[in-house]
C-alpha positions as a LaTeX table, in Angstrom:
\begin{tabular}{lrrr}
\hline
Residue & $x$ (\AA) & $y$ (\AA) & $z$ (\AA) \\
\hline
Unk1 & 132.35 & $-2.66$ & 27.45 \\
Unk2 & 132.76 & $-2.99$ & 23.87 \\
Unk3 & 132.35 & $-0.13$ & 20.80 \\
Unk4 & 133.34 & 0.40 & 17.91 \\
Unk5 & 137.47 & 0.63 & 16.96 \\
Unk6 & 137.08 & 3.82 & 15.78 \\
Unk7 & 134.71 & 4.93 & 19.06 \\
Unk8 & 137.17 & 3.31 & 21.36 \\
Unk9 & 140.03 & 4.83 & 19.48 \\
Unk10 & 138.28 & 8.34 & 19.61 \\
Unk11 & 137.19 & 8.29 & 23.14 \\
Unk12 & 140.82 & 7.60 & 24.29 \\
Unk13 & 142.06 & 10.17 & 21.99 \\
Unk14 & 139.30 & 12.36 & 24.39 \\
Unk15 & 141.07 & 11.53 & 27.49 \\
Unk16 & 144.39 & 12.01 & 26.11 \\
Unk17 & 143.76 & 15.33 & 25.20 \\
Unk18 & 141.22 & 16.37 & 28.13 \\
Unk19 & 144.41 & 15.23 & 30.75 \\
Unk20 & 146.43 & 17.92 & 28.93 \\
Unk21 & 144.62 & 20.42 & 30.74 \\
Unk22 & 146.85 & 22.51 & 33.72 \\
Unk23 & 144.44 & 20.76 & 36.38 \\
Unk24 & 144.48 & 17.32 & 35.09 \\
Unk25 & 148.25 & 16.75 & 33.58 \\
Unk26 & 150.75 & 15.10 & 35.38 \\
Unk27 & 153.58 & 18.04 & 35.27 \\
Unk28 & 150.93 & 20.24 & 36.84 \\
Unk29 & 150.75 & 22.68 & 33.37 \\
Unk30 & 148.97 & 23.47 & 30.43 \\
Unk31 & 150.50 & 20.36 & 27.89 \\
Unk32 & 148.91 & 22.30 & 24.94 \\
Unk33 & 151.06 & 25.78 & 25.68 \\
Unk34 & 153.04 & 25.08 & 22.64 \\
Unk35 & 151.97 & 24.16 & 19.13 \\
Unk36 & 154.75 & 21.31 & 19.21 \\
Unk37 & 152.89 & 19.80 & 21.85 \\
Unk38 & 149.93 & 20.35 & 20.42 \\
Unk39 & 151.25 & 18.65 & 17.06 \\
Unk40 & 152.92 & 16.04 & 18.89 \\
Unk41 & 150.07 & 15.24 & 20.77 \\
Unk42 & 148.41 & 14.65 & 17.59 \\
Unk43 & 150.90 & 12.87 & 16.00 \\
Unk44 & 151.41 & 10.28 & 18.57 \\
Unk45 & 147.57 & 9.58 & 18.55 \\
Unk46 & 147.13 & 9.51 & 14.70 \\
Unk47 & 145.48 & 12.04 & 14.57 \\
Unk48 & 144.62 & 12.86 & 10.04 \\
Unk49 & 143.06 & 15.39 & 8.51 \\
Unk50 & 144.57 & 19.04 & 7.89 \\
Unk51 & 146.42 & 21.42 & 10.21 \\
Unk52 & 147.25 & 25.28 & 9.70 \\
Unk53 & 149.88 & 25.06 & 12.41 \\
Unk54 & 148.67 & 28.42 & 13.72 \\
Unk55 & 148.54 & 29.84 & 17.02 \\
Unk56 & 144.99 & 30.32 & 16.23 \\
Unk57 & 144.18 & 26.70 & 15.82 \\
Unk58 & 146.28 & 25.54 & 18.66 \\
Unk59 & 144.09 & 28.07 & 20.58 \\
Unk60 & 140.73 & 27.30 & 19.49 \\
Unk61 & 141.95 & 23.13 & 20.38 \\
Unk62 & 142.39 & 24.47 & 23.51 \\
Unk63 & 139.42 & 25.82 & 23.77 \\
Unk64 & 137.50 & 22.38 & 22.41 \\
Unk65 & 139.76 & 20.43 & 25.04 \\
Unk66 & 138.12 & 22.43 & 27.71 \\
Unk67 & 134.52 & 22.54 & 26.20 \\
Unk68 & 134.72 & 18.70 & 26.17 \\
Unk69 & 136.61 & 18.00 & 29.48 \\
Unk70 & 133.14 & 20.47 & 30.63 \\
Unk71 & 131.25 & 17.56 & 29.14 \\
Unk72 & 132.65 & 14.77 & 30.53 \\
Unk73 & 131.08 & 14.05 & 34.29 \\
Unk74 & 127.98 & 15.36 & 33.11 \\
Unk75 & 124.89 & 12.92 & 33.56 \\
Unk76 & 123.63 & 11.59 & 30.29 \\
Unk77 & 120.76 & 13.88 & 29.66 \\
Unk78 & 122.34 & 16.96 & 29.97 \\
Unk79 & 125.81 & 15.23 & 27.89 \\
Unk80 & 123.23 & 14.37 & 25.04 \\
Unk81 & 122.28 & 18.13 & 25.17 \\
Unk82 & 125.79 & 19.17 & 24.82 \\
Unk83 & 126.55 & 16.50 & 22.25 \\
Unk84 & 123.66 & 17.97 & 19.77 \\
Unk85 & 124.90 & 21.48 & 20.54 \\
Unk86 & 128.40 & 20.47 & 19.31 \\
Unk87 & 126.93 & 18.97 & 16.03 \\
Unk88 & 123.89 & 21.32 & 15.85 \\
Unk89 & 126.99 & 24.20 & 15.61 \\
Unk90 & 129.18 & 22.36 & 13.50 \\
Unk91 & 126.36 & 21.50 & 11.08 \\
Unk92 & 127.22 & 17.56 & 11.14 \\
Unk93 & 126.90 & 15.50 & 8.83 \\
Unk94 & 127.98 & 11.65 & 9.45 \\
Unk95 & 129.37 & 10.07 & 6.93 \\
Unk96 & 131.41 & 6.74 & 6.53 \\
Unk97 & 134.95 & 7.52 & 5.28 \\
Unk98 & 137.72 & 5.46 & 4.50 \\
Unk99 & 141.60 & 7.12 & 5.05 \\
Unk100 & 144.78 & 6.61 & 5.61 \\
Unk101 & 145.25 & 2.97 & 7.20 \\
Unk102 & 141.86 & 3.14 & 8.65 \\
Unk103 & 138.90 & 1.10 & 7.43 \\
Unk104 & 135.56 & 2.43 & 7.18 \\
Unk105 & 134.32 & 4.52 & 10.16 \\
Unk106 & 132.16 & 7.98 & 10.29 \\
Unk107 & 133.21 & 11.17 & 10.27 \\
Unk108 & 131.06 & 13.78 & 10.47 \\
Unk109 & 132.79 & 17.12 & 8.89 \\
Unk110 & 135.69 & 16.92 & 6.21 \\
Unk111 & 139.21 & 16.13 & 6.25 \\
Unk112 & 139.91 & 19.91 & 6.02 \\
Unk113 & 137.78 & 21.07 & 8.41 \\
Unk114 & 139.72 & 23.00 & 11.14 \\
Unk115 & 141.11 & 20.98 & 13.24 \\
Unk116 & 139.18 & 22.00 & 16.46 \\
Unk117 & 136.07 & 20.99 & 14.86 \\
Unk118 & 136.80 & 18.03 & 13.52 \\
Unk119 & 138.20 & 17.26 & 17.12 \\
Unk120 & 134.79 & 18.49 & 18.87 \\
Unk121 & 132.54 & 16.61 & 16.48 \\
Unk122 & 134.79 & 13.74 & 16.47 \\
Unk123 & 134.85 & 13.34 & 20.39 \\
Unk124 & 130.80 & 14.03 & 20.51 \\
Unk125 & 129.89 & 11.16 & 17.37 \\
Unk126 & 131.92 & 8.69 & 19.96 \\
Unk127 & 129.82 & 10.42 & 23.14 \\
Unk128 & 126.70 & 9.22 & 20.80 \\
Unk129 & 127.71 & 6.08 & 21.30 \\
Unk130 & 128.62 & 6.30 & 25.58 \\
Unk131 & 124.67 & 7.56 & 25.31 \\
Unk132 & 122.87 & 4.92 & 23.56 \\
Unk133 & 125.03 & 2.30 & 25.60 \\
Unk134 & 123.61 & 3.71 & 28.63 \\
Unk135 & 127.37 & 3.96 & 29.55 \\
Unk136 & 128.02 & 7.53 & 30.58 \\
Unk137 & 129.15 & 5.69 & 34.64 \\
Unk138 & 132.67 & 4.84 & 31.65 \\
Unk139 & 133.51 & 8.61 & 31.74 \\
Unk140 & 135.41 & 9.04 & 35.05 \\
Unk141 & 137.49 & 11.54 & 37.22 \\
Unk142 & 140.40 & 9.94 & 38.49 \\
Unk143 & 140.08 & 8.50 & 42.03 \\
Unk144 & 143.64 & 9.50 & 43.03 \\
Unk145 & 143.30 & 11.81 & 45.49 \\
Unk146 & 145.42 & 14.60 & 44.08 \\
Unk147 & 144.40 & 13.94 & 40.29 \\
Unk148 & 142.18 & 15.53 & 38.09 \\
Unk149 & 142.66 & 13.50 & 35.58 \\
Unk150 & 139.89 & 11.66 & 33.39 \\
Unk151 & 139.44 & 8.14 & 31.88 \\
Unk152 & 137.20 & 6.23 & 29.50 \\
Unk153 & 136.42 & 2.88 & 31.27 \\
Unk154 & 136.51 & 0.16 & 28.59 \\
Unk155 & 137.09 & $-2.74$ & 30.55 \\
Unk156 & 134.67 & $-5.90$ & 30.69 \\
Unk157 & 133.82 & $-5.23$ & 34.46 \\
Unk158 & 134.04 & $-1.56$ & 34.59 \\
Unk159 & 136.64 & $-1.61$ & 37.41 \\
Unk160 & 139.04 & 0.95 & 35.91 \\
Unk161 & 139.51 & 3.93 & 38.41 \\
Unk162 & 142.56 & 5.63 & 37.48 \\
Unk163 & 143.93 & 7.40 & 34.61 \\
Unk164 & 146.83 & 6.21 & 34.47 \\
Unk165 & 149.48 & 3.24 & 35.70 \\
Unk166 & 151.07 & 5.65 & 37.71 \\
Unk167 & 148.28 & 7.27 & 39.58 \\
Unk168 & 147.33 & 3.39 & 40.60 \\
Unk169 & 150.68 & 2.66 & 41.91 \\
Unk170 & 151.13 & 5.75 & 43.93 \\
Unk171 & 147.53 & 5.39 & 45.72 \\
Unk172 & 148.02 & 1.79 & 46.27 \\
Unk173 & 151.74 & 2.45 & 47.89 \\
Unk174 & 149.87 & 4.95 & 50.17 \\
Unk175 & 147.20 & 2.72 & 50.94 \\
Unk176 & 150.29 & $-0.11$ & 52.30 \\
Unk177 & 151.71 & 2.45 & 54.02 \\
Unk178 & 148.41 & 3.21 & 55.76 \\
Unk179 & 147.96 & $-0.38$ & 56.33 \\
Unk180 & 151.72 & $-0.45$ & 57.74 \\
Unk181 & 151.16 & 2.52 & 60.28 \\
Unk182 & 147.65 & 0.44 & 61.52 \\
Unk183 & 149.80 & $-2.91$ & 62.11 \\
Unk184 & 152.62 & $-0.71$ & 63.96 \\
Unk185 & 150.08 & 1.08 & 66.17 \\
\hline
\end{tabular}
């Protein structure tokens, strides 16, 4: 499944930050307690446009992180609900913007919008996209057992069922070993 760079690049950023959450990240804790993590989060995903580098705004991310993970297994009529709610609040207006070392791609509130907006409205423009594709079977909870992780499915076939590298290897090891106890018995 194919969108654009900036939608891929957006709805990855999504899962990034939605797998921060206590229940979904891999050391079992909130990675958004700090605001380091917060800004390194960011940083490491590119992430432009001001920051106030406040307890406040690492907060209110927070906050969008879990507003948006709330969206993500929800079917497609009730996500487009949420979606317009999100840009209905945030007073959207899409625009096409050029920055940085991006090329042109919307954005729907400025630069220097707080951060936690720009992040919601960001997220639900790219969700726009998931709906009109018909695509909202991409948005997944990880299969592994014991993860609550989430994941954008982008490939060709739509195969993708875990978040991560390492959730795959772990439930196919336990899957051999399953295998290996049958053969034995």
């Amino acid at each position: 499944m194919h969108f654009a760079p900036d939608v891929e690049e957006t709805l990855n950023f999504a899962a990034v930050l939605l797998n921060t959450a206590p229940a979904a990240s891999r050391s079992g804790r909130d990675e958004l307690a700090t605001l380091g993590e917060l800004h390194d989060l960011l940083d490491a995903n590119r992430y432009g446009g001001t920051r106030d580098r406040s307890e406040s705004e690492r907060r209110t991310v927070v906050q969008t992180r879990d507003q948006l993970r709330a969206l993500w297994t929800l079917e497609r009529d009730e996500l487009a609900g949420g979606i317009n709610e999100i840009l209905r609040a945030s007073n959207a207006l899409p625009q096409l913007v050029r920055h940085d070392e991006f090329d042109w791609h919307i954005h729907a509130t400025p630069l220097d919008a707080p951060l936690s907006e720009r992040i919601r409205v960001e997220v639900a423009l790219a969700l726009v996209d998931i709906i009109r594709a018909s695509a909202t079977d991409r948005l997944r909870v990880c299969e592994a057992h014991d993860c609550g992780g989430v994941l954008v499915d982008l490939s060709r076939n739509g195969s993708k069922r875990f978040c991560s590298v390492r959730c795959g290897n772990r439930m196919n090891m336990i899957a051999y070993r399953e295998r290996q106890l049958a053969v034995d018995a």
